[in-house]
N, CA and C of each residue as an Amber inpcrd file, in Angstrom:
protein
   675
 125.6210000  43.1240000  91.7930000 125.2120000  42.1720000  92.8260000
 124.4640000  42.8820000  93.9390000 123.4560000  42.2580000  94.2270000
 122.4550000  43.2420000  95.5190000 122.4800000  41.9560000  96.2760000
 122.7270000  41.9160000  97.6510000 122.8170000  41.0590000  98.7730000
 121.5110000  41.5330000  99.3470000 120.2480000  40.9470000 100.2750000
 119.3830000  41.3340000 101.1400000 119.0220000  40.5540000 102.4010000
 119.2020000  40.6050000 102.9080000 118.9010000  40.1520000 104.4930000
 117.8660000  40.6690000 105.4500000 117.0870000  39.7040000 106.1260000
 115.9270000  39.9450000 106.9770000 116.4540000  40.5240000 107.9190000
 115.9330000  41.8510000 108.5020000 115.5700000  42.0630000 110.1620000
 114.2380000  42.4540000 110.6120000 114.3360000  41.9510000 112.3500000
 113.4990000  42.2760000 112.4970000 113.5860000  43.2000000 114.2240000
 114.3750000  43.3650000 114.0410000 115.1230000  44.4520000 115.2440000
 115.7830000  45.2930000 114.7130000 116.2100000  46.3250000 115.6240000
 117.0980000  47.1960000 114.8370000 118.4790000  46.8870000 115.3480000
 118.9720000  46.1180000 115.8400000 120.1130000  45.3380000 116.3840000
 120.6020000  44.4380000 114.8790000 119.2970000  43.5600000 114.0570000
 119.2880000  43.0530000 113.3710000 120.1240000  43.8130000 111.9260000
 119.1720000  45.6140000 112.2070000 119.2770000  46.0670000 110.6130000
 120.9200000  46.4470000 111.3900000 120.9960000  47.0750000 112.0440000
 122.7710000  47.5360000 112.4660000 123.7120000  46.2020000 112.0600000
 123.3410000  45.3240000 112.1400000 124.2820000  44.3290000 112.2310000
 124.5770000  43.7120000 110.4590000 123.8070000  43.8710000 109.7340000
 123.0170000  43.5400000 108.1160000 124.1930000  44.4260000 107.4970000
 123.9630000  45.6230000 107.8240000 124.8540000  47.1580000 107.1740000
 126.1520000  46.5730000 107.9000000 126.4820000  46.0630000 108.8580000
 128.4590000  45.9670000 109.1550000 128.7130000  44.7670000 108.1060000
 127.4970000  44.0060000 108.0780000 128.2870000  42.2810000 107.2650000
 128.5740000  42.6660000 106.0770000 128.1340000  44.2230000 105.4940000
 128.2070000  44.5230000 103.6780000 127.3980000  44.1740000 102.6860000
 126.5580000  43.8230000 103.2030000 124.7300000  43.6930000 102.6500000
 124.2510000  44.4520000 101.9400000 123.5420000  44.4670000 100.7530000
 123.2030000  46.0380000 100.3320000 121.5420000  46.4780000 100.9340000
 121.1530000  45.9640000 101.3400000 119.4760000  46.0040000 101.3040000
 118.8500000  45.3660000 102.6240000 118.4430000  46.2370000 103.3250000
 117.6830000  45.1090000 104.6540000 116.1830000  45.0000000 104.1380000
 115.3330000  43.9410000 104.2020000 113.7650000  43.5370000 104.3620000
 113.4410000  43.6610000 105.9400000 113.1540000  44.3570000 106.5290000
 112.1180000  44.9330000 107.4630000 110.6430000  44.0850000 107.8560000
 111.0130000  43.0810000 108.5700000 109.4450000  42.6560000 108.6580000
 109.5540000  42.6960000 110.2690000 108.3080000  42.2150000 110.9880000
 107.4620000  41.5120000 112.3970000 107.3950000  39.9820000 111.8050000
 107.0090000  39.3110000 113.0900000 106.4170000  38.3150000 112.7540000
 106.8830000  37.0260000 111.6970000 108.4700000  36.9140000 112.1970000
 109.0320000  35.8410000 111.4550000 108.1200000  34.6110000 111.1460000
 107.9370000  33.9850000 112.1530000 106.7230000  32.5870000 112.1220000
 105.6720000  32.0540000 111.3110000 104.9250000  33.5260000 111.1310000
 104.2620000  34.1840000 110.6650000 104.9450000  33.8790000 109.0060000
 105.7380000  34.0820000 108.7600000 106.1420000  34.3530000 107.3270000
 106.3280000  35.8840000 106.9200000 106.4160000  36.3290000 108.2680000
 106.9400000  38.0490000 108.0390000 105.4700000  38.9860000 107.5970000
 105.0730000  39.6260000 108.6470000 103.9430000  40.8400000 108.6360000
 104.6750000  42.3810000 108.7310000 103.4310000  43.2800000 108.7700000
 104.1670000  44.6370000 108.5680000 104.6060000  44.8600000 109.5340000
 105.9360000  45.8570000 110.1890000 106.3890000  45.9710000 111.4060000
 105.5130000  47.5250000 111.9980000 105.7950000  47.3200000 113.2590000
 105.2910000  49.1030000 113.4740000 105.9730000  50.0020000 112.9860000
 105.2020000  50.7120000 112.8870000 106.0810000  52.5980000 112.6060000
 107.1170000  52.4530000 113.3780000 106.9820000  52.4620000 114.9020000
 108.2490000  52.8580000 115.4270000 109.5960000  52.3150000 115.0120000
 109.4510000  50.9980000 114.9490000 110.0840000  50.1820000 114.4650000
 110.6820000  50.7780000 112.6860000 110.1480000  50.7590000 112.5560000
 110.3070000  51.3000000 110.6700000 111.6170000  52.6820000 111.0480000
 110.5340000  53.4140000 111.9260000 111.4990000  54.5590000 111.9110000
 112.6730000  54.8230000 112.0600000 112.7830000  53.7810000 113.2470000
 114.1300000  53.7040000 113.8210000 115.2090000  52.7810000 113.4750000
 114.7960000  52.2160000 112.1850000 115.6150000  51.3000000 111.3490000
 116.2610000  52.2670000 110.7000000 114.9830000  52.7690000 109.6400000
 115.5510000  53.6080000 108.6840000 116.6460000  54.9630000 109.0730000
 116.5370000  55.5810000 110.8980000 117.4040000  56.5960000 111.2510000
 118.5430000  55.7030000 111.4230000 118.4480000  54.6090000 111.5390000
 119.8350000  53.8000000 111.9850000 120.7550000  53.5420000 111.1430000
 120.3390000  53.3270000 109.8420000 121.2170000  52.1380000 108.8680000
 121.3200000  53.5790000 107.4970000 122.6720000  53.4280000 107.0490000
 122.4860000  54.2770000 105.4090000 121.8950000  52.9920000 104.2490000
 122.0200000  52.0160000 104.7380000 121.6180000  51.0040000 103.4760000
 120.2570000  51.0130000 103.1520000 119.8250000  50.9910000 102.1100000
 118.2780000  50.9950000 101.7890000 117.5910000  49.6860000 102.7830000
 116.1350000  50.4250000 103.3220000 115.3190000  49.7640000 104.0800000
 114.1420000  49.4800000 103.3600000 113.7230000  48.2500000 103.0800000
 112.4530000  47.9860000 102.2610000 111.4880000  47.0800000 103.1720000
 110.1990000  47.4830000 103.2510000 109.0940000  47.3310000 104.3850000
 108.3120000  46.2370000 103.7760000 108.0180000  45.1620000 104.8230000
 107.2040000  44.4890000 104.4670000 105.5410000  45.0570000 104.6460000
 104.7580000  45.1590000 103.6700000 103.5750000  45.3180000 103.9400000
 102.4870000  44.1150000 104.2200000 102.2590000  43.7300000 105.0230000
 101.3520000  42.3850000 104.9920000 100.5390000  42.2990000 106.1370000
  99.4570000  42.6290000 106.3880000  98.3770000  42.8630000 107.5330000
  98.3320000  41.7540000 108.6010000  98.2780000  40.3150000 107.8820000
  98.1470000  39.4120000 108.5060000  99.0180000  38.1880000 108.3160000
  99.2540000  37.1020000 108.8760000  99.6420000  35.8840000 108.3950000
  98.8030000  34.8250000 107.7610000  97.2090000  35.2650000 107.8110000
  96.1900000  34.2060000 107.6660000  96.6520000  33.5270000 105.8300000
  96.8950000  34.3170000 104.9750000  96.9570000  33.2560000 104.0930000
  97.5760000  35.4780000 102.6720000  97.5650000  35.0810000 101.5820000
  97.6670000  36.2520000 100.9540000  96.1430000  37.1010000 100.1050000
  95.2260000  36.3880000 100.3400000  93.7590000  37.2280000 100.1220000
  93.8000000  37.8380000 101.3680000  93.3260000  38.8530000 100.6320000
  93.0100000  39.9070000 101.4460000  91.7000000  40.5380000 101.0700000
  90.9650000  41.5000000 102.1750000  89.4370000  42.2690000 102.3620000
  89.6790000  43.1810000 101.9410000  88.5130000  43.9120000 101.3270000
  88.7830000  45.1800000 101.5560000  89.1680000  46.0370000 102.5210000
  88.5750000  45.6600000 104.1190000  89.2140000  46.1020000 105.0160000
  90.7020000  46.0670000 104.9810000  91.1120000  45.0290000 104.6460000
  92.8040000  44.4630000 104.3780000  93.5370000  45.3130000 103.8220000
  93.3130000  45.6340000 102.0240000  93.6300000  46.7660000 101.3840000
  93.3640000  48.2530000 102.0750000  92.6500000  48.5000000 102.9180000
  92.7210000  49.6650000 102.9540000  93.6340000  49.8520000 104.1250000
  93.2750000  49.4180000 105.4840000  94.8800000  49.1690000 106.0740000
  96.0610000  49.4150000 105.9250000  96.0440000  48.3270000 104.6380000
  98.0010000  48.3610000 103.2820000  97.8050000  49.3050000 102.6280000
  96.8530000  50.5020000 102.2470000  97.1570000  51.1790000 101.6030000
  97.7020000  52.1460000 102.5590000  97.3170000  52.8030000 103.8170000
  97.5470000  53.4940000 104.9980000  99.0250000  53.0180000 105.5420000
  98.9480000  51.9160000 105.5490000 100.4220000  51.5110000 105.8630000
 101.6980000  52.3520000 104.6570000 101.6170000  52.0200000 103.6280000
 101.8610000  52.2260000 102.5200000 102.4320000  53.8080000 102.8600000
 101.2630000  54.4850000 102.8130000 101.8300000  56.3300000 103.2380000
 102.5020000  56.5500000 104.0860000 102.0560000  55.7500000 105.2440000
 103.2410000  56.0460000 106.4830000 104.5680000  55.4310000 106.1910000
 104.6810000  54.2850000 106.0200000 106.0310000  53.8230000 105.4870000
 106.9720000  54.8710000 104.2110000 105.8260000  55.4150000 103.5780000
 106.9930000  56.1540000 102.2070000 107.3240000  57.6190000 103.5010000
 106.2160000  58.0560000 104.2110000 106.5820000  59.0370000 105.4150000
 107.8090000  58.9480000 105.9190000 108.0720000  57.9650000 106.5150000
 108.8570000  57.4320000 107.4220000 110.3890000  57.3830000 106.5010000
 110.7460000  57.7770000 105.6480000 112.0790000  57.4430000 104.5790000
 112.3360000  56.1240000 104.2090000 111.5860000  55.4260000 104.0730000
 111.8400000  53.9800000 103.6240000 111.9180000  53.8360000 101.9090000
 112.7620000  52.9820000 101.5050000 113.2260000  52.5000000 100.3080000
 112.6480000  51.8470000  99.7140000 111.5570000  51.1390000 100.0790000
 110.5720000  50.5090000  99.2130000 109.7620000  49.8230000  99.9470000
 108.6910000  49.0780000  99.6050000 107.7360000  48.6960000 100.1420000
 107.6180000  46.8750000  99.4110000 107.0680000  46.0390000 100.4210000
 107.3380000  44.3320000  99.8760000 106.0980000  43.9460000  99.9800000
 105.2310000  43.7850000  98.8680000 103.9020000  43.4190000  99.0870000
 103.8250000  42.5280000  98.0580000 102.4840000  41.8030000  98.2900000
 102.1220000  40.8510000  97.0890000 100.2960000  40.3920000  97.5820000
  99.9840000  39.9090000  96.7270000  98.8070000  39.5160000  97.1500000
  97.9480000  38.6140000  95.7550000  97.0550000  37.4530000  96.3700000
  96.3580000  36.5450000  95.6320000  94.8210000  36.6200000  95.3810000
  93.7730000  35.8640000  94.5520000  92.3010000  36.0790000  94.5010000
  92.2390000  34.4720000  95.1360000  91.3650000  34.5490000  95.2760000
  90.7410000  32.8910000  95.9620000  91.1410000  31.4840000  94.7010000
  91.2040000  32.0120000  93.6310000  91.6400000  30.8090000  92.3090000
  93.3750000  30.7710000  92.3090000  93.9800000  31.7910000  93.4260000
  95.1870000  31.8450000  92.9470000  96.3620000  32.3740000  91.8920000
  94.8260000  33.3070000  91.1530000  95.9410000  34.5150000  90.4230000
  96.0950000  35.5670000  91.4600000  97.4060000  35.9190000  90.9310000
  97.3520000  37.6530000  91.2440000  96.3620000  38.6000000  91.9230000
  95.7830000  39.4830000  91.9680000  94.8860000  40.0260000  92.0780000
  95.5450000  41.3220000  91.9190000  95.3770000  41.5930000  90.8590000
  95.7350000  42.7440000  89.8970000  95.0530000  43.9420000  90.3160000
  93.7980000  43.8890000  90.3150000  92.8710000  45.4440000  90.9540000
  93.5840000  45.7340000  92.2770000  94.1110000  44.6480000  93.1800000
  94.1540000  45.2730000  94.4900000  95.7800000  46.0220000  94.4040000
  96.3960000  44.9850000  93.5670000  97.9140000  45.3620000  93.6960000
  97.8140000  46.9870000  93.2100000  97.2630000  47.2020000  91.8850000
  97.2230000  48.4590000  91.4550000  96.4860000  49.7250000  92.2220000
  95.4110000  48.8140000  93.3900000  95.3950000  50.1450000  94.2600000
  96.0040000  50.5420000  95.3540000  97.1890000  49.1690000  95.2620000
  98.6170000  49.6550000  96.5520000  99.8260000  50.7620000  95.5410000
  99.6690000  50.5020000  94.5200000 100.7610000  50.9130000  93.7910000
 100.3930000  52.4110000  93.7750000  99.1820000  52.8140000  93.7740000
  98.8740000  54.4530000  93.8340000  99.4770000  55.4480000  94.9910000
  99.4110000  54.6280000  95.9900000 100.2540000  55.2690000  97.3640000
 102.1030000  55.0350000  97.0050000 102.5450000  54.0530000  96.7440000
 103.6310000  54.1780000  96.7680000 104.8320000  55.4280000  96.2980000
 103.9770000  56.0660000  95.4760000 105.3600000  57.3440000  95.4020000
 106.3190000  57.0370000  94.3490000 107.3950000  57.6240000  95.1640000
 108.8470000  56.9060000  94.4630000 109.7460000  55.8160000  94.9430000
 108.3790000  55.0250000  95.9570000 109.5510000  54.1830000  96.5790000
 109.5820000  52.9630000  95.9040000 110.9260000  52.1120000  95.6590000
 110.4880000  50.7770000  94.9310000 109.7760000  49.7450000  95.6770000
 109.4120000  48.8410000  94.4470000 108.1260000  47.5830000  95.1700000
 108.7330000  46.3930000  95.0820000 108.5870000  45.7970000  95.2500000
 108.8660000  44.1560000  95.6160000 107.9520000  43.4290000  95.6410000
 107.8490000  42.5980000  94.8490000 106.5250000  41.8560000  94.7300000
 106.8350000  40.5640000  95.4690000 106.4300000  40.1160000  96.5210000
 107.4610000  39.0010000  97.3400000 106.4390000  37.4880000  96.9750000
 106.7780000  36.5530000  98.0350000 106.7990000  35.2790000  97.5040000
 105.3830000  34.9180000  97.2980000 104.2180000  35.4870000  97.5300000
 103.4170000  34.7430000  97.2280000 102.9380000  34.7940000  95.9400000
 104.1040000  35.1570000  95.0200000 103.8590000  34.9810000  93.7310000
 104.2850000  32.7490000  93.7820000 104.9070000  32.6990000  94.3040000
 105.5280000  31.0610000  94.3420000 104.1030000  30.1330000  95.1560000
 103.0790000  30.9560000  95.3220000 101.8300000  30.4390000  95.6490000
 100.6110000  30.4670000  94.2530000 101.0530000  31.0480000  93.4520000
 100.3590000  31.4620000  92.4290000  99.8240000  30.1430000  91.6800000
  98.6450000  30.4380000  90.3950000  98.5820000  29.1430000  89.6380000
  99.7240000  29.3490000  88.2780000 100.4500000  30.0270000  88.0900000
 101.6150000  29.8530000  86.7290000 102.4770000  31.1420000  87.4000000
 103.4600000  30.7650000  87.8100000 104.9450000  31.3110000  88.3160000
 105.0470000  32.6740000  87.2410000 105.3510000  31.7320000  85.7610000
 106.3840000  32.2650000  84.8330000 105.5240000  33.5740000  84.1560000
 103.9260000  33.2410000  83.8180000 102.5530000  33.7180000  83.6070000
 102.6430000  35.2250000  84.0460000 102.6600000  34.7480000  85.4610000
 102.7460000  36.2880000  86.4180000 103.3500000  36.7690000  86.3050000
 104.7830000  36.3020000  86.3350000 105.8060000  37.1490000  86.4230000
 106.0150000  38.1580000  85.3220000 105.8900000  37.6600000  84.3970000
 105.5790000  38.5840000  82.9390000 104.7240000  39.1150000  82.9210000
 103.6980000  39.2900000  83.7300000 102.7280000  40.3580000  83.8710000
 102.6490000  41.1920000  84.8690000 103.6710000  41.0450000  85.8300000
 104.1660000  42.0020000  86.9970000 105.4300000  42.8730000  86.2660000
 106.4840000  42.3170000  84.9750000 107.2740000  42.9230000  84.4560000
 106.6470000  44.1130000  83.7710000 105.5580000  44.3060000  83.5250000
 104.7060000  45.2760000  83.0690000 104.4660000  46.8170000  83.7290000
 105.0180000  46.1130000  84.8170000 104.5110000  47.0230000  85.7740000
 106.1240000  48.2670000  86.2950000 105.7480000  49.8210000  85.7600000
 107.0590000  50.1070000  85.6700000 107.1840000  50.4620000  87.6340000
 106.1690000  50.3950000  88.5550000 106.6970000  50.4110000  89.6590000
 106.9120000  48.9380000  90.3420000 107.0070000  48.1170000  89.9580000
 107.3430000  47.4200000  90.3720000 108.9860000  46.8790000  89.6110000
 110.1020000  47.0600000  91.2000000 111.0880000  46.9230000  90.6010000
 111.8550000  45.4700000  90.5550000 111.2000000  44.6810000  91.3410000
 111.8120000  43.6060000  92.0220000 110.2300000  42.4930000  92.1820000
 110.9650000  41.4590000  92.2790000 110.0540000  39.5470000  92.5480000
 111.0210000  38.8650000  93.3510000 110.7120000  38.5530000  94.1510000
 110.9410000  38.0040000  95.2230000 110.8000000  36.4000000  95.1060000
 111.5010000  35.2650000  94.4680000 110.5030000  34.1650000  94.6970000
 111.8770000  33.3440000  94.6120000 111.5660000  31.9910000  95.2460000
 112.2260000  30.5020000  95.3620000 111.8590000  29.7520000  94.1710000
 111.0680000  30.3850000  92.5520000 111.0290000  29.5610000  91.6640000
 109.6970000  27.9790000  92.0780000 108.7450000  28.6980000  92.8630000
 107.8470000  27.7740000  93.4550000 108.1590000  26.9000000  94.3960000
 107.7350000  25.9740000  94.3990000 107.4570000  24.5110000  95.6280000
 107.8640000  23.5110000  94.9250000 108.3250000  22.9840000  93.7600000
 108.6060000  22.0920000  93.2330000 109.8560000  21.7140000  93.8420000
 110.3560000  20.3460000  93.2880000 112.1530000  20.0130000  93.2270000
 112.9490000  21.0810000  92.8880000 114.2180000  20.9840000  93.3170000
 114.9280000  21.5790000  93.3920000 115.4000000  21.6070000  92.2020000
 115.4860000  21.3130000  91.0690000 115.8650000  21.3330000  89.6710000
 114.9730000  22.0350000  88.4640000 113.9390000  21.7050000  89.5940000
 112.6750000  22.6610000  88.7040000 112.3960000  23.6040000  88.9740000
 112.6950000  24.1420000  90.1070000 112.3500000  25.5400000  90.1670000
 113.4100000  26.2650000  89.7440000 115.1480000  25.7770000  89.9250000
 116.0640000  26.1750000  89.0260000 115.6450000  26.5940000  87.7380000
 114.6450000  25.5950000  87.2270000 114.5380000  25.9290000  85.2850000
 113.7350000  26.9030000  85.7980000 112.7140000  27.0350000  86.6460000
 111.5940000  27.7480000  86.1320000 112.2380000  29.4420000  86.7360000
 113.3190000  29.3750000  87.5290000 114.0460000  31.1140000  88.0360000
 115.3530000  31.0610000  86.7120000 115.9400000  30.2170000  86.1020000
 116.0180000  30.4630000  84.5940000 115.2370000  31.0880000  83.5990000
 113.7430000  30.5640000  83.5870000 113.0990000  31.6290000  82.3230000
 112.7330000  32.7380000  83.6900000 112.4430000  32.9130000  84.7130000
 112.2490000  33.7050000  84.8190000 112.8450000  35.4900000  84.6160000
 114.1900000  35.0740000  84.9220000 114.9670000  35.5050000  84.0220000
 115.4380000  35.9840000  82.8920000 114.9410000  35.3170000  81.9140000
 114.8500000  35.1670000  80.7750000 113.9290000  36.6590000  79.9860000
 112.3950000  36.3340000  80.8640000 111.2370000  36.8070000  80.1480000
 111.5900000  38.7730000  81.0030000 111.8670000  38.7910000  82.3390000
 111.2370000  40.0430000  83.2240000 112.9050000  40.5820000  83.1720000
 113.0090000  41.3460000  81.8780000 113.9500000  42.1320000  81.3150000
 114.0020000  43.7650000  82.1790000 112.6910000  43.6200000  82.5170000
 112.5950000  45.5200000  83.1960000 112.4480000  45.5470000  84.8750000
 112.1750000  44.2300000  85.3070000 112.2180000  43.9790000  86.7800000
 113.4700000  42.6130000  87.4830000 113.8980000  43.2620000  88.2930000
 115.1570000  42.2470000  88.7900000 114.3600000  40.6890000  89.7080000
 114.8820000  39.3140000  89.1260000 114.8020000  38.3410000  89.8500000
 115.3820000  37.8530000  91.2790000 114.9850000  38.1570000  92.4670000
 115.5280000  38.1400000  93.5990000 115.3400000  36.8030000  94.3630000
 116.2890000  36.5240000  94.5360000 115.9780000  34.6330000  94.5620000
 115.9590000  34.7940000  96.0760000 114.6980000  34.1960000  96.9300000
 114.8840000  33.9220000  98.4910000 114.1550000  32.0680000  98.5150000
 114.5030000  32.3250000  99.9180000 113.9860000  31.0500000 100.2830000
 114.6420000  29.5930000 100.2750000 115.5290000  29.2850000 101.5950000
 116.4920000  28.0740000 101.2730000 117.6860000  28.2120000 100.7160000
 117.9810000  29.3270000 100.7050000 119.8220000  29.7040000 100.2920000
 120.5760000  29.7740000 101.4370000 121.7390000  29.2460000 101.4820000
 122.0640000  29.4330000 102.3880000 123.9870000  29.5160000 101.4580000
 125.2750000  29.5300000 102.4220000 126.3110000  29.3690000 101.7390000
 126.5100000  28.3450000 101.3850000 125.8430000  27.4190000 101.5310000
 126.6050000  25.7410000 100.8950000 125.8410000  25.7270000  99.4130000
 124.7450000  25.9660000  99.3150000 124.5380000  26.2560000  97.7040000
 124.0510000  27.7780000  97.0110000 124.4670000  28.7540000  97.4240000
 124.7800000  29.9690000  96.9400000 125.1830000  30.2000000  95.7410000
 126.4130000  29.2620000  95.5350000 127.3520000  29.0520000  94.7180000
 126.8820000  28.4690000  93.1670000 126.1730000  27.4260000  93.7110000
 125.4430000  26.5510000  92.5920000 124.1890000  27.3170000  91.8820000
 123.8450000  27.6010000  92.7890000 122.5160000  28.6460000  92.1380000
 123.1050000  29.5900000  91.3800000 123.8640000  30.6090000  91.5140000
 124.4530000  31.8430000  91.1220000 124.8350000  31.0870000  89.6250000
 125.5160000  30.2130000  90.2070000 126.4240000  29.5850000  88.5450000
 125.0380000  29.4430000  87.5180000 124.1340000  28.6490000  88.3810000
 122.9720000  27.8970000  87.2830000 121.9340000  28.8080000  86.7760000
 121.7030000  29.8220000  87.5780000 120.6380000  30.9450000  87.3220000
 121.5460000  32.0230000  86.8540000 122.1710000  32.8710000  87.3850000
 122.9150000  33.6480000  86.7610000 122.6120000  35.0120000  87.4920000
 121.2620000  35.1960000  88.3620000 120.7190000  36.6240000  88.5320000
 121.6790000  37.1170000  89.4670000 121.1860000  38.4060000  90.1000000
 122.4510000  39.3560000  90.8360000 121.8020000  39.2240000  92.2290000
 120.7070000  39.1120000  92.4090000 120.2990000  39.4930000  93.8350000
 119.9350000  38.0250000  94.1970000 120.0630000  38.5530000  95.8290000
 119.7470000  37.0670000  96.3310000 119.5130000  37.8280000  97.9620000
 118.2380000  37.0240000  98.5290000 117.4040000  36.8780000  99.6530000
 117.9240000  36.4160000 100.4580000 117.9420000  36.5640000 101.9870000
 118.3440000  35.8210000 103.0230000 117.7820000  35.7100000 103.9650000
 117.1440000  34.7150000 104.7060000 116.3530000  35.0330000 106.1540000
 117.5120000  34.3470000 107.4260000 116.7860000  32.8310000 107.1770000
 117.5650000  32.3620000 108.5500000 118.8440000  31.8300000 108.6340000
 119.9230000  31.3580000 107.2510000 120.7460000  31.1120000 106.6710000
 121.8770000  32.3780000 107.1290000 121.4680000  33.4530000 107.5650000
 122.2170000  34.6320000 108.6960000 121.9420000  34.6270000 109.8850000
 120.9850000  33.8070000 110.2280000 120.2930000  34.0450000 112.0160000
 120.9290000  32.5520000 112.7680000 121.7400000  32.8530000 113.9880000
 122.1310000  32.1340000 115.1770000 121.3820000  31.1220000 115.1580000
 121.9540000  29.8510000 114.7870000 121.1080000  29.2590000 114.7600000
 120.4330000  28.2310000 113.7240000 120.3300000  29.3180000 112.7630000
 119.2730000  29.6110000 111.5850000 118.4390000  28.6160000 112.1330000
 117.6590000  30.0350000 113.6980000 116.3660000  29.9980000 114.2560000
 115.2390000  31.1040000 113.8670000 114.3700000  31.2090000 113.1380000
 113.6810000  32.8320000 113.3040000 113.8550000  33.2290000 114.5920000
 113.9630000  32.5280000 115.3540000 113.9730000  33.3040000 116.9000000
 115.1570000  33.6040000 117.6580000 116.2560000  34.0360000 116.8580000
 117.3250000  34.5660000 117.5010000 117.5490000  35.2620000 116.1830000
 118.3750000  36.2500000 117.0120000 118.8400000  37.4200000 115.9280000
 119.6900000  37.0670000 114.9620000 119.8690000  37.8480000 113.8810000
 121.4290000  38.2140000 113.1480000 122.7140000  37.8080000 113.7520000
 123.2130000  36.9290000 112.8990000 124.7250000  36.4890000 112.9910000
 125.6930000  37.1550000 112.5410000 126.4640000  38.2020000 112.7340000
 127.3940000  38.7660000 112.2590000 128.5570000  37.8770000 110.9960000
 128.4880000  36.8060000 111.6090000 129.9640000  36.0780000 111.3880000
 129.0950000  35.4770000 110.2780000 127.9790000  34.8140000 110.3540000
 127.1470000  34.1490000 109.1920000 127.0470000  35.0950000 108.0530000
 126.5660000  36.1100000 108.1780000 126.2820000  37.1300000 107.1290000
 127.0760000  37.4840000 106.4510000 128.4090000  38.2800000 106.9640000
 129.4860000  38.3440000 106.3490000 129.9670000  37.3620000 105.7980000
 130.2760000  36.4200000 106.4710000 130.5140000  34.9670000 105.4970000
 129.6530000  35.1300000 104.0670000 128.5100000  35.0010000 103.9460000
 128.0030000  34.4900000 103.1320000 127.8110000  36.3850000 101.6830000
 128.2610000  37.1200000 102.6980000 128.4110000  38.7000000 101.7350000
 129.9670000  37.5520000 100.7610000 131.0380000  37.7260000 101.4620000
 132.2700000  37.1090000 101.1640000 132.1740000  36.1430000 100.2150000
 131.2210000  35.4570000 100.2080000 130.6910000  34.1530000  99.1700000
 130.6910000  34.2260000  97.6180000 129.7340000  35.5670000  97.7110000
 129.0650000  36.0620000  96.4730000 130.0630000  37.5510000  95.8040000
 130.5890000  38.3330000  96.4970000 131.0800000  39.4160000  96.4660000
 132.4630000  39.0590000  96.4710000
């Protein structure tokens, strides 16, 4: 079972590591849908917490195409973050039709090192979910997918994080987006995977704009564990 939870303070990642979390996501820019954070920020997560820290890489909020200017940025980001002792890196990215964009991903994957990848949600923006995903399982640095099983009903994206499952035997299914503890339970039973995402479903509130809930988080570690 891998638990993961958003911060975006280091109040946030301290607080992630007491609830028994295994994994913090590191972003800026909740609102946003989560951008890359600063170095400083990075740094002083990763001196803070023993739990693995995995970085969001994402330049902007405007949409997931990206410039070449864009890529080269994320690739620079990319070095400093594996610099900095970080545990992996959370990127993803689209072409204007809505596939993948395979050339760019593979020229983020050259910087990465040994740190693991995360291919995050804007695969659930894609034109075929299940398509991609089996063609990101290909990929031996990429260890992890990040997705809510698309935008559909709630029954359908169940089936469709079922095959996903099914097909990406060499990369782990990490379910985010809309979990919270009241159906944790149901999902886990119906999908079956080990990891599971958390943003605001731990935050005071469940506001992006207030921090980490101690009492929420742990609760919901207690749920699954």
């Amino acid at each position: 079972m891998l638990i993961e939870f958003i911060a975006v303070t280091v109040e946030d990642a301290k607080l992630i590591e007491r609830s028994g979390a295994d994994r913090i996501e590191l972003v800026s820019g909740l609102t946003e849908g989560g951008i890359t954070p600063s170095y400083g920020l990075i740094e002083k997560v990763v001196n803070s917490v023993s739990i693995p820290v995995n970085v969001m890489v994402r330049p902007h909020g405007q949409s997931f195409c990206y410039t070449e200017d864009d890529i080269a940025i994320m690739k620079n980001d990319i070095r400093v973050i594996r610099n900095l002792g970080a545990n992996g890196v959370v990127l993803g990215m689209l072409d204007g039709e809505g596939n993948i964009d395979f050339y760019q991903l593979e020229e983020l994957l050259t910087e990465v090192g040994t740190m693991e990848v995360t291919f995050h949600r804007a695969i659930d923006s894609s034109n075929n979910i299940v398509e991609n995903a089996e063609k990101l399982n290909q990929y031996k640095e990429i260890k992890t997918i990040l997705t809510s099983g698309g935008h559909g009903d709630w029954q359908t994206r169940l089936d469709t994080l079922r095959k996903l499952k099914e097909i990406c035997k060499e990369t782990e299914i990490l379910i985010g987006s809309g979990l919270s503890k009241d159906n944790i339970s149901e999902v886990h039973t119906q999908v079956g995977t080990n990891c599971y995402h958390f943003g605001t479903a731990v935050r005071i509130d469940h506001s992006i704009l207030k921090s980490v809930s101690l009492e929420k988080a742990v609760e919901i570690v207690h749920t699954l564990k």
